[in-house]
PDB file with one MODEL, atoms N, CA, C and O in Angstrom:
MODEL        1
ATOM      1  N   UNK A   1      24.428 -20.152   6.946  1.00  0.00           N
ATOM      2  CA  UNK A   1      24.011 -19.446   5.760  1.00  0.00           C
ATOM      3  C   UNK A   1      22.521 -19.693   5.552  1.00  0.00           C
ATOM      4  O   UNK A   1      21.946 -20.771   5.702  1.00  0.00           O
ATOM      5  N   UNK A   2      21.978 -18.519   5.180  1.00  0.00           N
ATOM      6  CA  UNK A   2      20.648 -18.964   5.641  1.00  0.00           C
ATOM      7  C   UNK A   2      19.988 -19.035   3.913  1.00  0.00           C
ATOM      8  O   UNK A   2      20.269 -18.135   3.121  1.00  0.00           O
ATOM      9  N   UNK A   3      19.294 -19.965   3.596  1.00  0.00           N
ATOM     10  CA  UNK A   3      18.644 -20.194   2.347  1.00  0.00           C
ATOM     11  C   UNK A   3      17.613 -19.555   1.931  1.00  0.00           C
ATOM     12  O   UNK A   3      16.626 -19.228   2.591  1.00  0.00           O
ATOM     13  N   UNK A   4      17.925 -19.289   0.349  1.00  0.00           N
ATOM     14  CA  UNK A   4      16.725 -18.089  -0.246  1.00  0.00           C
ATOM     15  C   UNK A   4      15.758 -19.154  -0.911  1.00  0.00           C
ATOM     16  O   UNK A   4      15.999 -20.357  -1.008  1.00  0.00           O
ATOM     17  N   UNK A   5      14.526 -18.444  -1.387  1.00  0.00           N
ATOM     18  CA  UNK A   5      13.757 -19.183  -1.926  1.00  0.00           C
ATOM     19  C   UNK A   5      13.868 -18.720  -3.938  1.00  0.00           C
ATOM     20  O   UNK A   5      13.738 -17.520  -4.180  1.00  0.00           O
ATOM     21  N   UNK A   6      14.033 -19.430  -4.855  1.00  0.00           N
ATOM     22  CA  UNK A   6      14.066 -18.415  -6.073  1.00  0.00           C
ATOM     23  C   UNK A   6      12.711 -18.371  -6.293  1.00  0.00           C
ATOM     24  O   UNK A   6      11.947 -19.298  -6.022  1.00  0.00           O
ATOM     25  N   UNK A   7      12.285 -16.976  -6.934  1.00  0.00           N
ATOM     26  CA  UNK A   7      11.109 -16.852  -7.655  1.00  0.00           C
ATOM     27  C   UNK A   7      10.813 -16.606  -8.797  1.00  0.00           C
ATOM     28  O   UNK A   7      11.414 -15.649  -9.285  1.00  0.00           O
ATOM     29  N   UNK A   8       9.852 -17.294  -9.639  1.00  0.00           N
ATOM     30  CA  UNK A   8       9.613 -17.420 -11.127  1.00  0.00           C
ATOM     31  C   UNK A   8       8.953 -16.048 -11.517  1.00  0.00           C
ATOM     32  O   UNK A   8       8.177 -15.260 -10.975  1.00  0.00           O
ATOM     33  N   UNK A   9       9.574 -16.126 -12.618  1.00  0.00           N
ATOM     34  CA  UNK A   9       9.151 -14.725 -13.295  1.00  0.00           C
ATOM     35  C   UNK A   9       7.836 -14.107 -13.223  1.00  0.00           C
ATOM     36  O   UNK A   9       7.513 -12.953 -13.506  1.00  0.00           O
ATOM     37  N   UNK A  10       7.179 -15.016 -12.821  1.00  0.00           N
ATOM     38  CA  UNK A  10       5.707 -14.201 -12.339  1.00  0.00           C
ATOM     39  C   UNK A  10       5.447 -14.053 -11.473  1.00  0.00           C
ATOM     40  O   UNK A  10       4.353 -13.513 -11.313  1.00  0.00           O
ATOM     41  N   UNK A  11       6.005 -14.305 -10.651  1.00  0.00           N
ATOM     42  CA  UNK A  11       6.078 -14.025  -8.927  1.00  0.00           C
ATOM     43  C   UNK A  11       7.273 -12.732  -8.616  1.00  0.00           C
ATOM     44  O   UNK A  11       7.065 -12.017  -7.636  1.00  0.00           O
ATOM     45  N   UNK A  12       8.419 -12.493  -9.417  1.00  0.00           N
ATOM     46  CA  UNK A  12       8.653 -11.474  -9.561  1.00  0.00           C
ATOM     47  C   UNK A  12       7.705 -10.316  -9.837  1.00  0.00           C
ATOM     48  O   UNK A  12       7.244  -9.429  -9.118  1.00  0.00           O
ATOM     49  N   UNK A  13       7.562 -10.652 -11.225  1.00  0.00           N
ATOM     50  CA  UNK A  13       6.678  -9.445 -11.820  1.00  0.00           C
ATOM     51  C   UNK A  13       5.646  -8.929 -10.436  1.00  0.00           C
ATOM     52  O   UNK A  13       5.734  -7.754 -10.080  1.00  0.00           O
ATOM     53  N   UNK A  14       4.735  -9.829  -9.741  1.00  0.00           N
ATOM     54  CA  UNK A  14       3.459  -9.724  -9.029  1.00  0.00           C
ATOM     55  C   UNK A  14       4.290  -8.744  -8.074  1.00  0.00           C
ATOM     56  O   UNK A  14       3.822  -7.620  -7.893  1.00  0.00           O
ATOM     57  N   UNK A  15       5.609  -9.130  -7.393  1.00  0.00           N
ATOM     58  CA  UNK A  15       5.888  -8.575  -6.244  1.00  0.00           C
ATOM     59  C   UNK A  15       6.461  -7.254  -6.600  1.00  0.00           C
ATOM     60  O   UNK A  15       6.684  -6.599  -5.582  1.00  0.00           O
ATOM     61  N   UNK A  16       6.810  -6.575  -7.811  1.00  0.00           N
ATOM     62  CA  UNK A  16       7.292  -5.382  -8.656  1.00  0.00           C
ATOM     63  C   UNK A  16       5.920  -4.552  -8.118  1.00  0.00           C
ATOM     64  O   UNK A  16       5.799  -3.523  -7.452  1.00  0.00           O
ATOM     65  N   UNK A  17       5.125  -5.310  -8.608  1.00  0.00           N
ATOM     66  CA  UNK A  17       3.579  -5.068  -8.843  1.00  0.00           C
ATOM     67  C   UNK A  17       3.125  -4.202  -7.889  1.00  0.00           C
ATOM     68  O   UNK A  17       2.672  -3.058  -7.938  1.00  0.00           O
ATOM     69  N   UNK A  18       3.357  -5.043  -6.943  1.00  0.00           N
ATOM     70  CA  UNK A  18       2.980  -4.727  -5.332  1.00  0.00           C
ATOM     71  C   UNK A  18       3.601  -3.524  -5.021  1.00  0.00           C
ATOM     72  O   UNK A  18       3.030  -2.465  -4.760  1.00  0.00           O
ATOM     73  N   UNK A  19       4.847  -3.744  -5.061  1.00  0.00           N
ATOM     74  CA  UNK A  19       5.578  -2.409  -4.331  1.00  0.00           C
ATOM     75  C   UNK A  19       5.173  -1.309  -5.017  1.00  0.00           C
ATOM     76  O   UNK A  19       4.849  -0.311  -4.373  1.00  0.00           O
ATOM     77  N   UNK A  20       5.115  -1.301  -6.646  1.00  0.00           N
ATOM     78  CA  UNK A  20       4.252  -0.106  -7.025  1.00  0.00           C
ATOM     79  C   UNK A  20       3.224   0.519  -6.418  1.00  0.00           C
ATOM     80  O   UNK A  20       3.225   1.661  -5.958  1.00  0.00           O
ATOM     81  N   UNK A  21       2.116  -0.473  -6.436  1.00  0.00           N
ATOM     82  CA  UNK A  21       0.604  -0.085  -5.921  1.00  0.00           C
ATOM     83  C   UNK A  21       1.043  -0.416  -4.229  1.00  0.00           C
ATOM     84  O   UNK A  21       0.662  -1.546  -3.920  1.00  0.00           O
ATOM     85  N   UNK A  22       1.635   0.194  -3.271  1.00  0.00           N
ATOM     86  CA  UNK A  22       2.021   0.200  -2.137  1.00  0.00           C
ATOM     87  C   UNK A  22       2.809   1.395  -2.379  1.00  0.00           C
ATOM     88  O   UNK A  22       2.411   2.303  -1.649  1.00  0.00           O
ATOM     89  N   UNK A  23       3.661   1.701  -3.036  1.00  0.00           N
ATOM     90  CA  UNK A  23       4.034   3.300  -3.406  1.00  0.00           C
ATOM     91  C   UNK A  23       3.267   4.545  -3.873  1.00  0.00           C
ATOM     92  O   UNK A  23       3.400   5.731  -3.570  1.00  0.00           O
ATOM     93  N   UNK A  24       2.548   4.007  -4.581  1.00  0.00           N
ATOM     94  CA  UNK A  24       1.443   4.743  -4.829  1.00  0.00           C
ATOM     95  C   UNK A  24       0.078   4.803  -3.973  1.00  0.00           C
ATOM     96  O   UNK A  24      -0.763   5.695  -4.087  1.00  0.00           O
ATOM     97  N   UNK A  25       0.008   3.796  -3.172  1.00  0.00           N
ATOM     98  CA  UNK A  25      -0.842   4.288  -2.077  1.00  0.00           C
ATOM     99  C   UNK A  25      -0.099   5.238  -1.075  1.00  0.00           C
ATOM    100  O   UNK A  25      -0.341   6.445  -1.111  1.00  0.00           O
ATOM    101  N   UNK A  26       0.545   4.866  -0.437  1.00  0.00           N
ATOM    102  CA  UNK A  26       1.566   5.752   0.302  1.00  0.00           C
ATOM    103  C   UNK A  26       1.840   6.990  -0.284  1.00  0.00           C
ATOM    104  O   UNK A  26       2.699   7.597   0.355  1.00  0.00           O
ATOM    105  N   UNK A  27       1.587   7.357  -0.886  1.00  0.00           N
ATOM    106  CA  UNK A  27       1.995   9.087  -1.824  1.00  0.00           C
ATOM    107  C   UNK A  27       0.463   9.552  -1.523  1.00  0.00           C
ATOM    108  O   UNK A  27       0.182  10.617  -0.972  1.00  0.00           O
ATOM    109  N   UNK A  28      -0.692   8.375  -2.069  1.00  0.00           N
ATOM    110  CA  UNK A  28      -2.117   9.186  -1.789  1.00  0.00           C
ATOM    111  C   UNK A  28      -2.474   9.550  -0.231  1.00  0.00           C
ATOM    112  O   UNK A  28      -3.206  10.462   0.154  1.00  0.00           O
ATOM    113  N   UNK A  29      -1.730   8.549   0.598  1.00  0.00           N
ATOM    114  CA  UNK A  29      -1.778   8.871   1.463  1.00  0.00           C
ATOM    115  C   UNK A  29      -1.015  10.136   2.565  1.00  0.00           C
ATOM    116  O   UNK A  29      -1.490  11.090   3.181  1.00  0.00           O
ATOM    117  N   UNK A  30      -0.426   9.899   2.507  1.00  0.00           N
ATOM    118  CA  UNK A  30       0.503  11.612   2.357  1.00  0.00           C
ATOM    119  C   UNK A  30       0.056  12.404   1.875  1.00  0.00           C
ATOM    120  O   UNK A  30       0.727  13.387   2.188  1.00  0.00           O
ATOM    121  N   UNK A  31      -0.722  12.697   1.242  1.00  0.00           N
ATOM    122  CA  UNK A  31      -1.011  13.739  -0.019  1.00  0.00           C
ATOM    123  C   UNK A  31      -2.413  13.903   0.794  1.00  0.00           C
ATOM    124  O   UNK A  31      -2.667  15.022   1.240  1.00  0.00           O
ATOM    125  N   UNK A  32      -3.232  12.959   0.983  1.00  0.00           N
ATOM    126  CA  UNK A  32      -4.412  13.057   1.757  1.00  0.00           C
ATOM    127  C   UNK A  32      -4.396  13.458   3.216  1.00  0.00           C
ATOM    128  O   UNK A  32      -5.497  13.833   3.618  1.00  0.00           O
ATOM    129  N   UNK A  33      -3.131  13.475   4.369  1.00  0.00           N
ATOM    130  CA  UNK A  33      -2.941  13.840   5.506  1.00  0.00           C
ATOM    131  C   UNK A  33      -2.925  15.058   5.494  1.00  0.00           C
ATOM    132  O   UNK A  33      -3.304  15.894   6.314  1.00  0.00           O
ATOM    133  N   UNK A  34      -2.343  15.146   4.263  1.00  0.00           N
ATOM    134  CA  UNK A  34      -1.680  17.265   4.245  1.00  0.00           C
ATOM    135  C   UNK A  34      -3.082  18.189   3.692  1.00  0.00           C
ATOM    136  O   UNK A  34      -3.353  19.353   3.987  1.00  0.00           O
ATOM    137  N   UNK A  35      -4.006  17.058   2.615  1.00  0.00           N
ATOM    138  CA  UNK A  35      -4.840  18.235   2.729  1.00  0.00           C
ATOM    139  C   UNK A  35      -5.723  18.457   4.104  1.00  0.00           C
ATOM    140  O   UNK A  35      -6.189  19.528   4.495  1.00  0.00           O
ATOM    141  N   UNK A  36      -5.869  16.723   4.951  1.00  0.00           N
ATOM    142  CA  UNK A  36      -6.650  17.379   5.798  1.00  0.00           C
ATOM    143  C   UNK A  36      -6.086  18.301   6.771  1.00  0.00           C
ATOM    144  O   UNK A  36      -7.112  18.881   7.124  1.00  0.00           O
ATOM    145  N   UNK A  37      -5.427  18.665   7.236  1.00  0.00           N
ATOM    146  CA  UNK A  37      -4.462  19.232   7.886  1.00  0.00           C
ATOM    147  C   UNK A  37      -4.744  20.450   7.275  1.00  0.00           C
ATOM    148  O   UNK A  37      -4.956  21.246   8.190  1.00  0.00           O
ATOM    149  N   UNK A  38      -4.900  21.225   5.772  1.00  0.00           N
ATOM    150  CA  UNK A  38      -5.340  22.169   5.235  1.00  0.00           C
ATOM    151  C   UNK A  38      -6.492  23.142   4.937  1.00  0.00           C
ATOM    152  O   UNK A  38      -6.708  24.326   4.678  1.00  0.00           O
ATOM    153  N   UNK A  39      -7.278  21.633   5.174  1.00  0.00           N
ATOM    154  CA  UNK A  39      -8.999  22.107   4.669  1.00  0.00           C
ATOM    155  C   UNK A  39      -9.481  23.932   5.024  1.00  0.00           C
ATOM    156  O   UNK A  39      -8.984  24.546   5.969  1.00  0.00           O
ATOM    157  N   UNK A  40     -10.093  24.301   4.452  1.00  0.00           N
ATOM    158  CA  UNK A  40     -10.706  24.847   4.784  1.00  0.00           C
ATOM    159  C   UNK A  40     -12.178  25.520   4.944  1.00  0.00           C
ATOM    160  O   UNK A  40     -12.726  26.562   5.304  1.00  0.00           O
ATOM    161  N   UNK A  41     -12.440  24.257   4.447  1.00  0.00           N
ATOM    162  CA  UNK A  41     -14.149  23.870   4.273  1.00  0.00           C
ATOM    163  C   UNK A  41     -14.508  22.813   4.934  1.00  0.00           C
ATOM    164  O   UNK A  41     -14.210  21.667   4.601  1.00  0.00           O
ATOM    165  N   UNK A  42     -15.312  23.190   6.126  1.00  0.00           N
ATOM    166  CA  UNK A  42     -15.620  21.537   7.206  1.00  0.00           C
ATOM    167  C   UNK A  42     -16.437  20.333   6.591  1.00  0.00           C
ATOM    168  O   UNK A  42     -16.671  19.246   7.120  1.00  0.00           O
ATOM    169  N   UNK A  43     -16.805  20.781   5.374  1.00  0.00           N
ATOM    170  CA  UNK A  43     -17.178  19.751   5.066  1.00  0.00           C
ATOM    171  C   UNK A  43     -16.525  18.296   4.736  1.00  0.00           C
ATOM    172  O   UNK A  43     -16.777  17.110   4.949  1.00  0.00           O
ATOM    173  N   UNK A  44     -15.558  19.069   4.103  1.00  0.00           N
ATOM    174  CA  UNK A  44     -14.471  18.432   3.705  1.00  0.00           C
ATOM    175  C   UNK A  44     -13.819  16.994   4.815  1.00  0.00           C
ATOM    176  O   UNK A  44     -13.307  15.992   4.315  1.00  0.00           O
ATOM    177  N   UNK A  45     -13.948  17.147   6.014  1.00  0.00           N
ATOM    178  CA  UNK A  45     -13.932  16.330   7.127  1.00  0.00           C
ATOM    179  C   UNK A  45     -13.601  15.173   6.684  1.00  0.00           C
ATOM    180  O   UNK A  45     -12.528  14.590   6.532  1.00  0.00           O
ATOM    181  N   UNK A  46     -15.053  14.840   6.436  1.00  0.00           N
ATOM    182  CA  UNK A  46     -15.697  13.741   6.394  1.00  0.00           C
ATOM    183  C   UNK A  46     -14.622  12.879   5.430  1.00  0.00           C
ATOM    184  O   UNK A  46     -13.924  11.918   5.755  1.00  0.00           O
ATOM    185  N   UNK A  47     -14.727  13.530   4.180  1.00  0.00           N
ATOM    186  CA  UNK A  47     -14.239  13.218   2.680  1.00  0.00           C
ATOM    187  C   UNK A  47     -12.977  13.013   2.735  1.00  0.00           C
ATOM    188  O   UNK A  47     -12.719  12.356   1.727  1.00  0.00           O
ATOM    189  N   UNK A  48     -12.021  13.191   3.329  1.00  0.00           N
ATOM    190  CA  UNK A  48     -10.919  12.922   3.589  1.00  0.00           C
ATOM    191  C   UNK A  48     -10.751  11.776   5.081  1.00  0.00           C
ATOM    192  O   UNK A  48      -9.693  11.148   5.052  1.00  0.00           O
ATOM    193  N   UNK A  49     -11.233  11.616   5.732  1.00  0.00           N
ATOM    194  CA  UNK A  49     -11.673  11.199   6.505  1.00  0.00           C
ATOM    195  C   UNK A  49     -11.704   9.973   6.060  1.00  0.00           C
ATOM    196  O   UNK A  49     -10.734   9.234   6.230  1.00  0.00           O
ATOM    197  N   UNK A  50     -12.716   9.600   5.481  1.00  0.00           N
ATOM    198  CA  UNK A  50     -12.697   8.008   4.581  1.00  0.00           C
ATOM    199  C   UNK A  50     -11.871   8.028   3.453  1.00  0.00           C
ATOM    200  O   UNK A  50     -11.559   6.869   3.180  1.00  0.00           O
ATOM    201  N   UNK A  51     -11.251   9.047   2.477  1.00  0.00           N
ATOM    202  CA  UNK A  51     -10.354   8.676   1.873  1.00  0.00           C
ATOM    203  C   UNK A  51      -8.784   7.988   2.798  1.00  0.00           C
ATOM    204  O   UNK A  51      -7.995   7.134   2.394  1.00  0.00           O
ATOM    205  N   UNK A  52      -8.781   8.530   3.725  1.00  0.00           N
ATOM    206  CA  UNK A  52      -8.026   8.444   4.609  1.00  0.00           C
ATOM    207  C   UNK A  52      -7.798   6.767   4.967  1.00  0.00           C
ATOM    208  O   UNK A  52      -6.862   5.994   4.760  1.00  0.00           O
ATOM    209  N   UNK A  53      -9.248   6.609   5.659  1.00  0.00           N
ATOM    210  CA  UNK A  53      -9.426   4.659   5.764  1.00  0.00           C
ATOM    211  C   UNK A  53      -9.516   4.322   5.052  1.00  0.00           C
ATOM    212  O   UNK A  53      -9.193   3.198   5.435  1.00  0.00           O
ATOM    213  N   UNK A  54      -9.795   4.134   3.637  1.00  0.00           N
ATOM    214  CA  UNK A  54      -9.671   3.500   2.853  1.00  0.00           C
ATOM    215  C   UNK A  54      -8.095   3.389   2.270  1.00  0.00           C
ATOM    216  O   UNK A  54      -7.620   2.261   2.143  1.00  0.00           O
ATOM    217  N   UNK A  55      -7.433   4.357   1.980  1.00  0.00           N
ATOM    218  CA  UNK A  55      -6.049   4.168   1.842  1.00  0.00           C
ATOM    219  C   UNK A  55      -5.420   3.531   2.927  1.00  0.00           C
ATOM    220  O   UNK A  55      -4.461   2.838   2.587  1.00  0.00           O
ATOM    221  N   UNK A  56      -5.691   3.560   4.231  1.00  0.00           N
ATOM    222  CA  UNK A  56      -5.243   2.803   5.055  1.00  0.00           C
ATOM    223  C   UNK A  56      -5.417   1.195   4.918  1.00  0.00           C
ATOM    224  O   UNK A  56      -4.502   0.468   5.305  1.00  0.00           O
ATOM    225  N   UNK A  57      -6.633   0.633   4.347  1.00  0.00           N
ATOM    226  CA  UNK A  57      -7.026  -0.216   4.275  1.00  0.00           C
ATOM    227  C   UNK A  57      -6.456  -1.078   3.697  1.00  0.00           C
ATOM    228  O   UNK A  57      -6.125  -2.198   4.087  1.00  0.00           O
ATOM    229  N   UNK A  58      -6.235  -0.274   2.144  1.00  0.00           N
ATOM    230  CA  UNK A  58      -5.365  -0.704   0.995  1.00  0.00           C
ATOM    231  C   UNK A  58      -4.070  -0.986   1.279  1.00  0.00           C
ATOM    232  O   UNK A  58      -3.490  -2.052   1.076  1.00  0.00           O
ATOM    233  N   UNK A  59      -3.639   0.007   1.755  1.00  0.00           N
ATOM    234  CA  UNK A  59      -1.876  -0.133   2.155  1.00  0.00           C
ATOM    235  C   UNK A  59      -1.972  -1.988   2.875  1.00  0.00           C
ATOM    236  O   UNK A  59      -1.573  -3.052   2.401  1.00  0.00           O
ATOM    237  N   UNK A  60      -2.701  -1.647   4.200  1.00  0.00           N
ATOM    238  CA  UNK A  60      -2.311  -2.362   4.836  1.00  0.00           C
ATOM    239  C   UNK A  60      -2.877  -4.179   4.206  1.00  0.00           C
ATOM    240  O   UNK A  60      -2.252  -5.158   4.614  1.00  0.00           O
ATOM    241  N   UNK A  61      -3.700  -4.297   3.531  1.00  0.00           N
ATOM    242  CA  UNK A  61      -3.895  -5.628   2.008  1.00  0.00           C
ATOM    243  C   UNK A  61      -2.689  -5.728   1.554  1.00  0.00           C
ATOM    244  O   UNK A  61      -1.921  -6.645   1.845  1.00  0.00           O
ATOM    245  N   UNK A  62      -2.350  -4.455   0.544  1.00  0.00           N
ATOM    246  CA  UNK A  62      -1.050  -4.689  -0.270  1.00  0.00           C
ATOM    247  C   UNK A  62       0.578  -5.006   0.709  1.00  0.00           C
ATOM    248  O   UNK A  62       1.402  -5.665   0.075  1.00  0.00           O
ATOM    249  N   UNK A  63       0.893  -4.681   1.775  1.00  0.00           N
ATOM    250  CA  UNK A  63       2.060  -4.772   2.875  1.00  0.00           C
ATOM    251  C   UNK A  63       1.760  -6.166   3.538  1.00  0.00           C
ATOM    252  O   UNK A  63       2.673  -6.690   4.178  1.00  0.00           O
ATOM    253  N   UNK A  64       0.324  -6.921   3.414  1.00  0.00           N
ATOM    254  CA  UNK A  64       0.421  -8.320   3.974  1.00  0.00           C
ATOM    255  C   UNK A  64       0.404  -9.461   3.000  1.00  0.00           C
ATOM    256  O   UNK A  64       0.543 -10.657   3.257  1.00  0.00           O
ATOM    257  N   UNK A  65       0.160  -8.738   1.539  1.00  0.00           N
ATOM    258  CA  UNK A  65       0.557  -9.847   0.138  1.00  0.00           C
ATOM    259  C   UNK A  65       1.779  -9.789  -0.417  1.00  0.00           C
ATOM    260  O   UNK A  65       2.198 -10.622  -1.220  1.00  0.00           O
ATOM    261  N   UNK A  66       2.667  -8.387   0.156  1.00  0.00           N
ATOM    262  CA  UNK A  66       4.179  -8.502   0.003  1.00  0.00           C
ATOM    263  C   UNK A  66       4.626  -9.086   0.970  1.00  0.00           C
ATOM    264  O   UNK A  66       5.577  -9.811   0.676  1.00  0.00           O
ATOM    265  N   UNK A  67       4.342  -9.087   2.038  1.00  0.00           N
ATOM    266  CA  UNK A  67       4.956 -10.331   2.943  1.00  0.00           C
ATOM    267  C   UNK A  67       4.939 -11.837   2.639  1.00  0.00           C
ATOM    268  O   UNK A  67       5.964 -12.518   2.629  1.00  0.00           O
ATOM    269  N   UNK A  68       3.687 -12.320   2.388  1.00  0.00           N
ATOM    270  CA  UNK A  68       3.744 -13.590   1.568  1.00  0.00           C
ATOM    271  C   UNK A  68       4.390 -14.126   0.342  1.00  0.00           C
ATOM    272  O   UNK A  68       4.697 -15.241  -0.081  1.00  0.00           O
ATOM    273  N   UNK A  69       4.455 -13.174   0.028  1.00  0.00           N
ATOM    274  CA  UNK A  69       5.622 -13.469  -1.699  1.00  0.00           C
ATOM    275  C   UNK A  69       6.855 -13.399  -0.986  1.00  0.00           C
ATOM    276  O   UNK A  69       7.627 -14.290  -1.341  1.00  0.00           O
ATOM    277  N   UNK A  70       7.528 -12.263   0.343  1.00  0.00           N
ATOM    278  CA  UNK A  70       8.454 -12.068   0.382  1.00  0.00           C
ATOM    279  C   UNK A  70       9.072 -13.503   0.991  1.00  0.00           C
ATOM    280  O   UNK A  70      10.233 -13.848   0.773  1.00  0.00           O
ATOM    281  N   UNK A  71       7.860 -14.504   2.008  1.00  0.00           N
ATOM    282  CA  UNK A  71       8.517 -15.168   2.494  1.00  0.00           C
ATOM    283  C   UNK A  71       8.128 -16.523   1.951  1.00  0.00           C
ATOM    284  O   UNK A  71       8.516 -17.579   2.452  1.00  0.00           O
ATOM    285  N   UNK A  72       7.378 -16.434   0.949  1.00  0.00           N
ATOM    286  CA  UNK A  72       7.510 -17.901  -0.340  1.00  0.00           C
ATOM    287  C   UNK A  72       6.140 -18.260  -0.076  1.00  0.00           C
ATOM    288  O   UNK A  72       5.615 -19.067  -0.843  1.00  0.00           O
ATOM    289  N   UNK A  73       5.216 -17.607   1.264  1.00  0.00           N
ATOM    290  CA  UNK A  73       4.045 -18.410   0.920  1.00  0.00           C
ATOM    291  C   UNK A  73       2.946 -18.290  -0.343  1.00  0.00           C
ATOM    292  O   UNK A  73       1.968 -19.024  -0.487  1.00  0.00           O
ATOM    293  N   UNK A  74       3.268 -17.400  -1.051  1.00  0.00           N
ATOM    294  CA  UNK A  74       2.175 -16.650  -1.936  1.00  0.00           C
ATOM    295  C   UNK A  74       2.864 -17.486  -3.817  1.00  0.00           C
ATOM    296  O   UNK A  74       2.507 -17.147  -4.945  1.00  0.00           O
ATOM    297  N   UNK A  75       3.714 -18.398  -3.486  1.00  0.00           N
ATOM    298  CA  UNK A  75       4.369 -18.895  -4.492  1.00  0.00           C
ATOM    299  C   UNK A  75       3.647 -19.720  -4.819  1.00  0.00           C
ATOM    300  O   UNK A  75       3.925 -20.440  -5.778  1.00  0.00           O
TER     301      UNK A  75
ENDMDL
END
């Protein structure tokens, strides 16, 4: 049987937290693939382009501070 770790109510809350702002990046991000995929102004490239890495960026911060809560180090 393999042992859980409990977490205090603020380490809950933080990890609620997380998955929000990790859901909500993930929607901007989606949302940002389809317009580039749409554009129809080249300028536009660019601008999506770095919205693009930067949501990538974010995601991938917020998916390595839910791992640490998930596995007790962030306690």
């Amino acid at each position: 049987m393999k042992e859980m770790k409990v977490m205090d109510k603020k380490s809950v809350n933080s990890y609620k937290e997380l998955m929000t702002n990790l859901e909500k990046v993930k929607k901007n991000l989606e949302r940002d693939y389809n317009n580039l995929q749409f554009i129809e102004d080249r300028n536009l490239v660019d601008y999506y382009t770095y919205r693009i890495k930067s949501e990538e960026a974010q995601y991938d911060y917020l998916l390595q501070e839910a791992k640490k809560v998930e596995t007790g180090m962030y306690l």
